[in-house]
C-alpha positions as CSV (number, residue, x, y, z in Angstrom):
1,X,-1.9,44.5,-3.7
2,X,-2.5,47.1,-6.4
3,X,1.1,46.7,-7.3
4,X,0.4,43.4,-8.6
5,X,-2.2,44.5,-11.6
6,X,-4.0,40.9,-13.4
7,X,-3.5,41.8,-17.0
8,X,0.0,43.1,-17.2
9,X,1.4,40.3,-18.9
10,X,4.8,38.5,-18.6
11,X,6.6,39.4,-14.9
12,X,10.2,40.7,-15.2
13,X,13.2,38.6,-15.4
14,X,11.1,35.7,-16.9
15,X,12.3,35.5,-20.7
16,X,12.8,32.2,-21.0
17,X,16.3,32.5,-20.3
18,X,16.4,30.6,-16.8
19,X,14.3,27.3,-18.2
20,X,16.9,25.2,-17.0
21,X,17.2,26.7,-13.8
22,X,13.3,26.9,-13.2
23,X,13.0,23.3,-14.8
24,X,15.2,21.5,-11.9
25,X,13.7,19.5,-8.8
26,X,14.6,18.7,-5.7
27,X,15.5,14.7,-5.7
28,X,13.2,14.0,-2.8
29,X,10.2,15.1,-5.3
30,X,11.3,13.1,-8.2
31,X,11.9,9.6,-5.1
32,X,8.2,10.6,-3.8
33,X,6.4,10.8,-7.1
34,X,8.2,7.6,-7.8
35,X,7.3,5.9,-4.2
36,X,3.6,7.2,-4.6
37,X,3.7,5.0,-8.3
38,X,5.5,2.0,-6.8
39,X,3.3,2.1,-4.0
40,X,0.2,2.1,-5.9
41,X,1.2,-0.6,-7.3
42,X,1.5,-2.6,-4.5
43,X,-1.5,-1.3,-2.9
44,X,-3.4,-2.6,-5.8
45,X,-2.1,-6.3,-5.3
46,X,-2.7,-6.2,-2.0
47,X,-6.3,-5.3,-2.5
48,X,-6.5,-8.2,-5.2
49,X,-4.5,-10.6,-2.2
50,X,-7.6,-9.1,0.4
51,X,-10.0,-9.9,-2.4
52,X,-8.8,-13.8,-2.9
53,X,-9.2,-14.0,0.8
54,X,-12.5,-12.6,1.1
55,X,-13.4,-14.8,-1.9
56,X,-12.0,-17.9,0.3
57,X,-14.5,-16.7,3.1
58,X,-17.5,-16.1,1.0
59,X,-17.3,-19.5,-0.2
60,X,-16.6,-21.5,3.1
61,X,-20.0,-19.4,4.0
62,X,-21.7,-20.8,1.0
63,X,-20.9,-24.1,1.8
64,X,-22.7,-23.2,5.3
65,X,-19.5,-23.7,7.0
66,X,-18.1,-21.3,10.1
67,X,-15.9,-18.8,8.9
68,X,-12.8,-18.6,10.6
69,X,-12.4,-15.4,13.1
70,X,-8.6,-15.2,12.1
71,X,-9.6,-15.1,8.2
72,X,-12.1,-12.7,8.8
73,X,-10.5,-10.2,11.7
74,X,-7.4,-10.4,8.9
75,X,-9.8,-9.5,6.2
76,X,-11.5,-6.3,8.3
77,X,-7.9,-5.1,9.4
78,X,-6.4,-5.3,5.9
79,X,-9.1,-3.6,3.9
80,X,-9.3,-1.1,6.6
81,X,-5.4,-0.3,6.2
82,X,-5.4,-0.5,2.9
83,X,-8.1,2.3,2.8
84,X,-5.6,4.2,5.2
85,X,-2.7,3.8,2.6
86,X,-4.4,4.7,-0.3
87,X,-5.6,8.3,1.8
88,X,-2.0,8.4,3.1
89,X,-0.6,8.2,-0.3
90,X,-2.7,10.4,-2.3
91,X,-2.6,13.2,0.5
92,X,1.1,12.8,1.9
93,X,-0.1,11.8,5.0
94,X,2.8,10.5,7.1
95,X,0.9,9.4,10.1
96,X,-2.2,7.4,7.4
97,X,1.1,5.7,5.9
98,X,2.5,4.5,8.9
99,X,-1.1,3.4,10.1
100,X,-1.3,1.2,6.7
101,X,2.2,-0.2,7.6
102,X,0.9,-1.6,10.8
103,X,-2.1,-2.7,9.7
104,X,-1.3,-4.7,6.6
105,X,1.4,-6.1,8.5
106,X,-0.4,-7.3,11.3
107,X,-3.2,-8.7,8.6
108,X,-0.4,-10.4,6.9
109,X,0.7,-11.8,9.8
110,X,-2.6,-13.1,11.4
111,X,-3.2,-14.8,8.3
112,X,0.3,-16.7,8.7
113,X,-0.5,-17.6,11.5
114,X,-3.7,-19.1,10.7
115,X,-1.8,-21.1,8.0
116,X,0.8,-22.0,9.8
117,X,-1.8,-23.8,13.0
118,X,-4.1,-25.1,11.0
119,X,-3.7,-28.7,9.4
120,X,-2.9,-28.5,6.0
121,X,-2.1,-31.6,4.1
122,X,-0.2,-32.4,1.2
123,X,-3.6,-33.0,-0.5
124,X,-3.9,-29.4,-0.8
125,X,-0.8,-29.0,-2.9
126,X,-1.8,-31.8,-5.1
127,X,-5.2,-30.3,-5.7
128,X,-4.8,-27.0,-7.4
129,X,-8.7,-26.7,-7.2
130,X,-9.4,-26.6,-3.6
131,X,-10.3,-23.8,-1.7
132,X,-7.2,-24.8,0.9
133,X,-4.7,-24.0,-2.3
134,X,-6.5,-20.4,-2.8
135,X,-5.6,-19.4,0.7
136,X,-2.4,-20.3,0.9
137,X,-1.5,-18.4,-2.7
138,X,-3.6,-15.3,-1.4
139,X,-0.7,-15.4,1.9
140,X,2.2,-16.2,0.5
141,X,1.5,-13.3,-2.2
142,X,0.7,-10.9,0.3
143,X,3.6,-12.1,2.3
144,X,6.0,-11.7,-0.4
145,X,3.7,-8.1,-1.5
146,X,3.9,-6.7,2.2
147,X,7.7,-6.9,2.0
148,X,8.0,-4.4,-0.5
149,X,4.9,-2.5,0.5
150,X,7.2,-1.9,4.0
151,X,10.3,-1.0,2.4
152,X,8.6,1.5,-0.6
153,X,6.5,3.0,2.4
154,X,9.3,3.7,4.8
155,X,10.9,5.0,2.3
156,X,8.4,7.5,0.8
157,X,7.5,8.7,4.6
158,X,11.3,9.4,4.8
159,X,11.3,11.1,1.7
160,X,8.5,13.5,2.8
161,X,9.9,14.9,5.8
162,X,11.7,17.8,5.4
163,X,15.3,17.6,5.4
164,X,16.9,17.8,8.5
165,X,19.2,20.7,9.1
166,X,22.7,20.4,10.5
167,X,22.8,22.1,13.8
């Protein structure tokens, strides 16, 4: 320890000479920095999807209607896995991230489901203003959203492992 004095200035071997050798990064940091930007991305339009949802069920409950169980058990799993992404991507957590991909993707699904039993007619397409038209534009964007939310993920928790060595 007393080897290593505070004050001595500049350590040996460090003259500037080997910038370019200091200054180049493994490609799996450069793919993960990029993942954890695409991903928060997508994170981010899936909480605006949740919100258009939870928007949809705020209203039905205003109008002193039921809310729908599927609406609202999609709603509670997706803003929970969303909150498990969002600490999965900001502390590399591989197991968070893979939590979030099952979550969001069972969310996504329920609420396909939903749509696709419950009897919509093709008054809801022709009224841009009802609430029917909201929920089916928050699903099929978090449909479309989830897709690439599962590939960018899968991708960023395989980029995080270390590499595997050749035995």
């Amino acid at each position: 320890m007393n080897q290593r004095a505070a004050g001595r200035g500049r350590p040996s071997g460090t003259d500037g000479s080997d910038f370019s050798y200091r200054m180049v990064v493994d490609s799996r940091y450069t793919k993960v920095a990029k993942a954890k930007s695409r991903l928060a991305k997508l994170i981010f339009a899936q909480a605006v999807t949740q919100l258009m949802i939870a928007a949809n069920v705020f209203i039905s409950l205003s109008k002193k209607e039921s809310p729908d169980r599927v609406s609202v058990s999609s709603l509670s799993i997706g803003l929970v896995s969303l909150l498990a992404g969002e600490l999965g991507r900001k502390r590399s957590r591989s197991n968070f991230l893979k939590f979030y991909v099952f979550g969001s993707s069972m969310a996504i699904l329920l609420s396909v489901a939903y749509l696709a039993m419950s009897n919509l007619s093709l008054e809801a397409f022709q009224h841009f203003t009802s609430l029917e038209t909201l929920k089916i534009a928050a699903v099929l964007l978090g449909f479309v959203v989830q897709f690439f939310a599962i590939g960018t993920t899968i991708s960023l928790i395989k980029n995080m492992a270390p590499p595997k060595r050749a035995s």
